[in-house]
C-alpha positions, 0 to 999 in steps of 0.5 A: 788621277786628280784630272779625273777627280776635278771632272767627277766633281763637276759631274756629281750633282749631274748625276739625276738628269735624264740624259746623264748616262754618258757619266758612266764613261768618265769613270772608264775614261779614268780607268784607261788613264790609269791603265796608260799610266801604269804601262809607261812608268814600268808598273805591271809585269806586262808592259812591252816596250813601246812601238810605232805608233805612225807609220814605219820611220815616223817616231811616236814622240809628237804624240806623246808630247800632245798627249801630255799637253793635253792631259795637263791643260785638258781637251778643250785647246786640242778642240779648238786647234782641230776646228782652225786646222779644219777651217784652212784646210776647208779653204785650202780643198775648196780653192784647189777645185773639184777632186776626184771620186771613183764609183765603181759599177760592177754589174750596175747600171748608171740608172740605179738609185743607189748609182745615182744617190752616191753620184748626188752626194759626192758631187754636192761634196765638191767632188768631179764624179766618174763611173767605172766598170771594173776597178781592174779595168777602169781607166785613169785608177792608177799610173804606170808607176802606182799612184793613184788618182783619185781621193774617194772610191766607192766599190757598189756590191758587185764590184768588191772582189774586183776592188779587194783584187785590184786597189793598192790598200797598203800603198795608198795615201794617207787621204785617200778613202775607200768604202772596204776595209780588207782586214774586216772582210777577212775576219769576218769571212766564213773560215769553214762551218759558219766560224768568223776567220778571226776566231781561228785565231790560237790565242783566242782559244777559250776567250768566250765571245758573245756570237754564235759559233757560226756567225760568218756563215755564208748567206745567200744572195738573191733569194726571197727573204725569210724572217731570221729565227729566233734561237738561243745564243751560248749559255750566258749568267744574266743579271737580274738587271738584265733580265727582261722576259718581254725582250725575245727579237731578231734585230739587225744593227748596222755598224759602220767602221770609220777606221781600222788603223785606230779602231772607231765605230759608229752605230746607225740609229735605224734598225730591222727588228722582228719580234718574237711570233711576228712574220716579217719584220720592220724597219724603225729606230733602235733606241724605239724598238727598245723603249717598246719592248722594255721602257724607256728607263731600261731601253738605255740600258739595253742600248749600252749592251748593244753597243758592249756586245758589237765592240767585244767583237769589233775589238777581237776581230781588229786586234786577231789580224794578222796585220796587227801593227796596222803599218799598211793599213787605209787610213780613212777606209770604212765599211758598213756591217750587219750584226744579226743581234738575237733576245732571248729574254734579256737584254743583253744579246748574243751576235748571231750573224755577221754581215759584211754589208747591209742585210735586210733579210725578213721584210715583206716590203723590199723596197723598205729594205732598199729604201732604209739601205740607201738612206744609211749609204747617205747619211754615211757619206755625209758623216765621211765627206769631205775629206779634210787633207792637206800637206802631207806630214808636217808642223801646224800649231807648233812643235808639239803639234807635229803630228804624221799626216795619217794621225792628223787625218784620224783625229779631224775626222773623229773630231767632226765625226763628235761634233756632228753624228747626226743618226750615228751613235758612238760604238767604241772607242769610248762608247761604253765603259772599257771593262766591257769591251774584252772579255776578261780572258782576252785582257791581259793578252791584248795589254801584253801585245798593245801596250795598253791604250796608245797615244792616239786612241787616248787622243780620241778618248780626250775627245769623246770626254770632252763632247759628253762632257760639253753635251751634259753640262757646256750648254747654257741653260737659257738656251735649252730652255728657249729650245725646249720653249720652241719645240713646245709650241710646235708641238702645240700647235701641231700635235703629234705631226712633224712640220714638213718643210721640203716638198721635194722627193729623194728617189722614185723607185720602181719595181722592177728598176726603169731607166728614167729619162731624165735622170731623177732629180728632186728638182725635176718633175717630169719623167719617162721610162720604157718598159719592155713587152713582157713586163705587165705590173710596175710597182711605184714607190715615191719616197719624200726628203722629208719624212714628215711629207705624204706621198700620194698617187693619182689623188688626194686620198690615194696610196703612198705605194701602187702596183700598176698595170702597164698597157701597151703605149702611154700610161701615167702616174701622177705623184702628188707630195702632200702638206697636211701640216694643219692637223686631222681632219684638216683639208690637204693641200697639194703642194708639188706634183711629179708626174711620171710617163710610162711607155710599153712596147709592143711585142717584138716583130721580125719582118718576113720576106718569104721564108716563113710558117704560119704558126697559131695558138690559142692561149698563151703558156703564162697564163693557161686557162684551159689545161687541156688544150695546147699553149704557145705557138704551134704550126698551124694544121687544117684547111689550106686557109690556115696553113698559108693566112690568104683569106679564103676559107670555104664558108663564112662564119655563122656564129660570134662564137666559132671556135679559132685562134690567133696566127702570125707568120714566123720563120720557126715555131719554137721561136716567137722572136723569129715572128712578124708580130705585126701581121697577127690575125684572129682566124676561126677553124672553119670558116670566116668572118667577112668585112662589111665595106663603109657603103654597106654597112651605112645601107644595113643600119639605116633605120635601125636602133643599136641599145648597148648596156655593159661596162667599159669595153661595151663602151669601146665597141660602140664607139667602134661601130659608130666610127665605122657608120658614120667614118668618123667619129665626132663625139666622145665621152668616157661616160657612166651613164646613159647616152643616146646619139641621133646623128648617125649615118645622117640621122638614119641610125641611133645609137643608144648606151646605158653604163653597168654595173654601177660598182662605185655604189654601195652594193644595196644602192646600185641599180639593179640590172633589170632597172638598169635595162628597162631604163635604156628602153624607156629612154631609148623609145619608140622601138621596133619590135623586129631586128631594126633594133639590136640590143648588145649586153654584156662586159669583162666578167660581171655577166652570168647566165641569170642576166640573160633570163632577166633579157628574155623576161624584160623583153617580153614584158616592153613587147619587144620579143623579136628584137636582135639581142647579142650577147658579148661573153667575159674578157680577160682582165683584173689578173693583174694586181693593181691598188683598190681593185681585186684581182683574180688567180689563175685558178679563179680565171680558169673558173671563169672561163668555165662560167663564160662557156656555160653563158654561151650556152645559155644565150644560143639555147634561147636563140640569142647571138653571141660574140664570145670576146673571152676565147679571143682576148685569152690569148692576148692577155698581155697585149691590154691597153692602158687601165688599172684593170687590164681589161681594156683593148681599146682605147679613143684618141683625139684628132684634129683635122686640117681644113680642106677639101675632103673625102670619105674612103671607099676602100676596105677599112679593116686589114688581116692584121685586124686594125684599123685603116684611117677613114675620112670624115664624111664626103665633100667638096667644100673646105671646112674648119678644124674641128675635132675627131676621134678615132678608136685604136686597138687591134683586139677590140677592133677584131671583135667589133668587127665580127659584130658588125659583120653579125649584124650584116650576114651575108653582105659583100665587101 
């Protein structure tokens, strides 16, 4: 007692700084002191006779004796004794090359992040890696005899049954690390009715614990996550101290378990917490949640009270176990729980449920759930790793040093744990006043059956008095100041901003998980992934090392998070991690980029050779936009055409709009794995829609004026059509504006094209759609006023029937009545959802289509031709090509051509499958230089092009 009085004296006039609650630990300190005092000079009726402290054979008389060289000199020599031992054993582990670390998989792939962050870690750690399966099954685990090979394991989610069934617990050495803790696991186990297994336990019968009665029940994996309710905890007497109306929210702590055999426990400083009345919740600080809710003043309060309420569990659940002299219990193993903590107008809170891993429930981001769980996973391992081991057993430092290997390990680990806790906060031992850690019902129960506090959890109290006392008081006063001074001229000049200062990320996540080639590393800046057919929408979320970095994708002002649209081949996301250290409003300044390469693969084909059954559908059953007509694959029924895909229907067609199907030969129906994908052709009902050949189609359009006014996919129809005119295709532009081409088919066909609607204008400064025409006609002059002039509108869903009243009006006012005018209906697209653009349901695309029948019924009602794109691109709704829209299915490839003599071809350039056959430049004989060409891909807007063009020439052979 007079070592307590001497350290009070010095703490007295401490007593008014800010940061003096960890004085409230001396008196506990004090009073466990004098606990252990009493039970080892006979005084209290209570007191066993003392046990093994180490394991079976090693006597407790080392630890007493440097428990009493400590309580006489303090802890300050035990301090320095465990930093030298550290050091040489730092050497001694860094000399003897890499140890081994096992991560088992179970049913994750080597490309999860959280496979790769525990593979990063472990061998930034100086640890040899190796990835198994299963434990059970994994080679190299143990030897014949039992041994085990490996220093650390870690057992992922869905390989912990298989590591509680197949590690040796009780036969591993004292060093050796694993990330479960079997007692845990078991007390905390769902003994029937939600009731913890360690509550079962007849001498806490009455012992009232601050949790709910079903804290233990089991929870379900998998489903969507739902905010946790707020219900009342048992009865409970709050003080007036306690008492804090504004305080009612569910909020998830994370405790880790560092050890089982002495228990010690940490507090990660992050938490989930979701206030009373709000939906979902949010990931943030502890300590800053409490502070919002209830001051800064009381938020340490209420801190305390969390670390009491989780201890009294953590305390009964260890000392419950059947296994209670710990003989067999892992050293060094660790666990990660989840305390389900609820508020019910207090700040002290009752344990509602306990998890036995990281939970994030009720987030309406999962990826900030994935993101705060591997961000606690790493700062465990750091706060672990590495292992300090040595010799086992054995003197170092003298004889009242010679402490069992177990211990010795126990107290470095502890030791550097103090020294360094980075974002954990101590739980217990010593984390709060002892009186509160038992209920008083459970106190005499547990002195009677411990013998109050042992050596080495006294060892480790000396400790925790030692790093409060050094924190409170130690520090030199010239040095805080000098620190304060620093972290006030950052603060100056960078108001309320964090410096960044690692512009790197940490992990790219995706959603759902791609395999990313190569592996991520932050120094890496390129990736590629594939992504199967059926997947549409990638969400990407790049997250910093630093969280004072931005993160923004595509440009300067875009978001830090973007679902994307996946077409079909090549798409990429550019990943630009952002300074903006200069302050607001200051210009940012990219300062590293990630660029990352997306390949979509085609549907899967099966080729045929023989045995197989035409099958056709008109839409496809994901996305049904007319309910009253079949979806999915059918056997295809009607003329011997259809029956059989040979291309001789009995007429051709007389309409864009003929009503008809996609068809693909398959060997069943039922399957549309079994089918040849690549031969898929769109086919009309009763007709069909002939091939104008090269020479024909230059002989149609001599002389003749093609107007094109739409959007993108106009765009990429036009483009079409001049590639065919001319064979090739020399010039391109993704252009939103107007363009005229004079150089077609020998300066015999011109080609004009007006960009609308203008939607990144403000709605009341975009041209209207009647400007926008009598423009591309004003520029496009002199006109024929016969079909020697076509003018071709329309876009993926922006026309309506009014536009066509507004054609036919701005037509009769230019004289310009007798002109070809074709109408291309609404596509497919914007179903998806993509950042900054709206995107429509189902419901609204079926109201769509609607509109798109009453559009071809107003355009064929003022004799207008129509190409109806909507019934041809339902169907292929997911075969789009690359754009945040989904609407593109099309797009323009750069060439360069050989030099050489050339040829035009002469044969049919479009095939049953719908794409497109490779046609030379125009013909010569002479050799030419490289120059550039382009070339329009994409079989669904070449199907459409195609019937255009065959509109445009009725009736003209092959």
């Amino acid at each position: 007692m007079l070592l307590c009085a001497r350290v009070w004296s010095r703490l007295w006039p401490l007593r008014r700084r800010p940061c003096s609650l960890p004085l409230l630990l001396v008196p506990a300190v004090c009073l466990l002191y004098h606990l252990l005092a009493s039970g080892r000079s006979g005084s209290g009726p209570e007191r066993p006779a003392p046990g093994p402290t180490g394991p079976p054979g090693v006597s407790g008389s080392s630890l007493d004796r440097l428990l009493e060289e400590v309580q006489r000199d303090g802890a300050g020599p035990l301090v320095d004794w465990l930093d030298n031992l550290e050091r040489g054993r730092r050497q001694q582990v860094l000399g003897s090359g890499p140890v081994r670390a096992v991560v088992v998989l179970g049913q994750n792939s080597e490309s999860d992040t959280e496979v790769q962050l525990y593979r990063r870690v472990l061998e930034q750690t100086g640890y040899d890696v190796s990835l198994v399966r299963y434990a059970d099954r994994s080679v190299g685990l143990t030897t014949q005899q039992g041994a085990c090979l490996w220093s650390v394991l870690a057992c992922l989610r869905s390989s912990e049954k298989s590591c509680l069934w197949s590690v040796p617990f009780g036969r591993l050495q004292p060093h050796q690390m694993v990330n479960l803790i079997p007692e845990l696991s078991d007390a905390f186990s769902d003994a029937g009715a939600g009731r913890c297994r360690f509550s079962t336990d007849p001498r806490l019968a009455g012992v009232q614990l601050p949790m709910m009665p079903s804290a233990c029940g089991s929870t379900k994996t998998g489903s969507p996550p739902e905010p946790t309710p707020l219900v009342s905890g048992p009865p409970s007497a709050p003080t007036s101290t306690a008492a804090s109306p504004g305080l009612r929210a569910a909020v998830h702590v994370y405790v880790l378990l560092t050890s089982a055999v002495s228990l010690t426990a940490f507090l990660h400083e992050r938490c989930l917490a979701r206030g009373d009345g709000e939906l979902w919740a949010q990931t943030t600080q502890l300590k800053e949640f409490l502070s919002r809710h209830v001051g800064p003043v009381r938020s340490d309060e209420a801190l305390v009270q969390v670390r009491a309420v989780v201890g009294q569990v953590l305390r009964a659940a260890v000392w419950a176990s059947p296994d209670s002299d710990h003989s067999s219990r892992c050293v060094l193993c660790y666990q990660l729980l989840t305390f389900t903590l609820h508020f019910t107008g207090t700040i002290v809170p009752t344990v509602a449920m306990v998890n036995r891993d990281l939970s994030f429930t009720g987030l309406q981001d999962p990826f900030d759930g994935q993101i705060t769980r591997e961000t606690i996973l790493e700062d465990t391992l750091h706060f672990l790793l590495p292992v300090m081991h040595g010799q086992a057993g054995g003197c170092e430092g003298g004889p009242a040093r010679c402490l069992p290997e177990p211990q010795l390990l126990l107290m470095l680990q502890f030791h550097r744990q103090l020294r360094g806790s980075g974002p954990f906060d101590l739980v217990y031992p010593g984390g709060v006043p002892e009186g509160r850690l038992l209920p008083h019902q459970l106190r005499p129960s547990v002195r009677a059956s411990t013998g109050g506090v042992s050596p080495i959890q006294t060892l480790l109290l000396h400790l925790v008095q030692f790093y409060h006392l050094q924190r409170n008081h130690g520090n030199s006063s010239n040095q805080t100041e000098s620190l304060s001074d620093l972290q006030r001229s950052q603060a100056d000049s960078l108001p309320g901003r964090e410096l960044c200062g690692d512009f790197q990320l940490r992990q790219l996540y995706t959603d759902p998980p791609l395999t990313l080639s190569p592996p991520f590393s932050p120094h890496l800046r390129a990736y590629r992934a594939e992504v199967p057919f059926h997947t549409l929408v990638v969400r990407v979320r790049p997250q910093p090392a630093s969280g004072a970095c931005r993160v923004h994708l595509d440009h300067h002002g875009g978001p830090g998070t973007a679902h994307y649209p996946v077409g079909l081949g090549d798409s990429r996301v550019q990943i630009l991690l952002v300074d903006q250290g200069a302050g607001p409003g200051a210009e940012p300044v990219v300062m590293t980029t990630y660029t990352l390469h997306l390949f979509r693969e085609g549907p899967p084909s099966l080729p045929l050779f023989g045995n197989h059954v035409m099958c056709g559908f008109i839409q496809d059953c994901g996305l049904v936009l007319q309910p009253e007509k079949p979806c999915g694959l059918e056997p295809v029924s009607g003329p011997p055409s259809l029956r059989t895909g040979t291309p001789d229907p009995p007429r051709p067609c007389t309409s864009g709009a003929e009503p008809g199907r996609w068809v693909v030969p398959c060997l069943s129906c039922a399957d549309n794995r079994t089918c040849d994908w690549r031969e898929v052709a769109w086919r009309p009902d009763d007709c069909y829609h002939p091939v104008v050949g090269p020479l024909h189609l230059q002989a149609c359009l001599s002389g003749s004026k093609l107007l094109f006014i739409g959007d993108s996919t106009n765009r990429g129809i036009m483009y079409f059509l001049m590639e065919r005119v001319n064979s090739t295709l020399q010039d391109w532009e993704k252009a939103h504006r107007t363009l005229l081409f004079g150089h077609l088919n020998q300066g015999r066909t011109h080609v004009g094209y007006s960009y609308y609607p203008q939607f990144w204008l403000e709605e009341r400064a975009r041209p209207t759609f009647q400007h926008a025409l009598e423009q591309l006609l004003t520029r496009s002059r002199p006109l024929s006023n016969s079909q020697h002039t076509t003018l071709v509108v329309g876009g993926v869903q922006w026309l309506r029937t009014r536009h066509l009243r507004t054609i036919k009006e701005v037509l009769e006012r230019g004289s310009l009545e007798n002109v070809t005018v074709v109408i291309k209906t609404l596509g497919i697209g914007f179903h998806l959802p993509a950042h900054g653009l709206r995107s429509l349901s189902q419901r609204e695309m079926q109201e769509l289509h609607r509109e798109n029948q009453a559009i071809v019924a107003e355009a064929q009602r003022l004799g207008y031709e129509v190409l109806d794109t909507f019934q041809i691109t339902q169907g292929r709704y997911r075969d789009f090509l690359p754009g945040h829209c989904a609407c593109h299915f099309h797009k323009v490839e750069k060439r360069v051509q050989a030099p050489g003599p050339l040829r035009a071809r002469t044969g049919p350039p479009y095939g049953s499958n719908g794409t497109r056959a490779s046609t030379g430049p125009p013909s010569g004989t002479g050799p030419q230089a490289p120059s550039p060409s382009y070339h329009v891909e994409g079989p669904v807007n070449a199907v459409y092009s195609e019937i255009l063009l065959s509109r445009l020439c009725p009736g003209t052979p092959p």
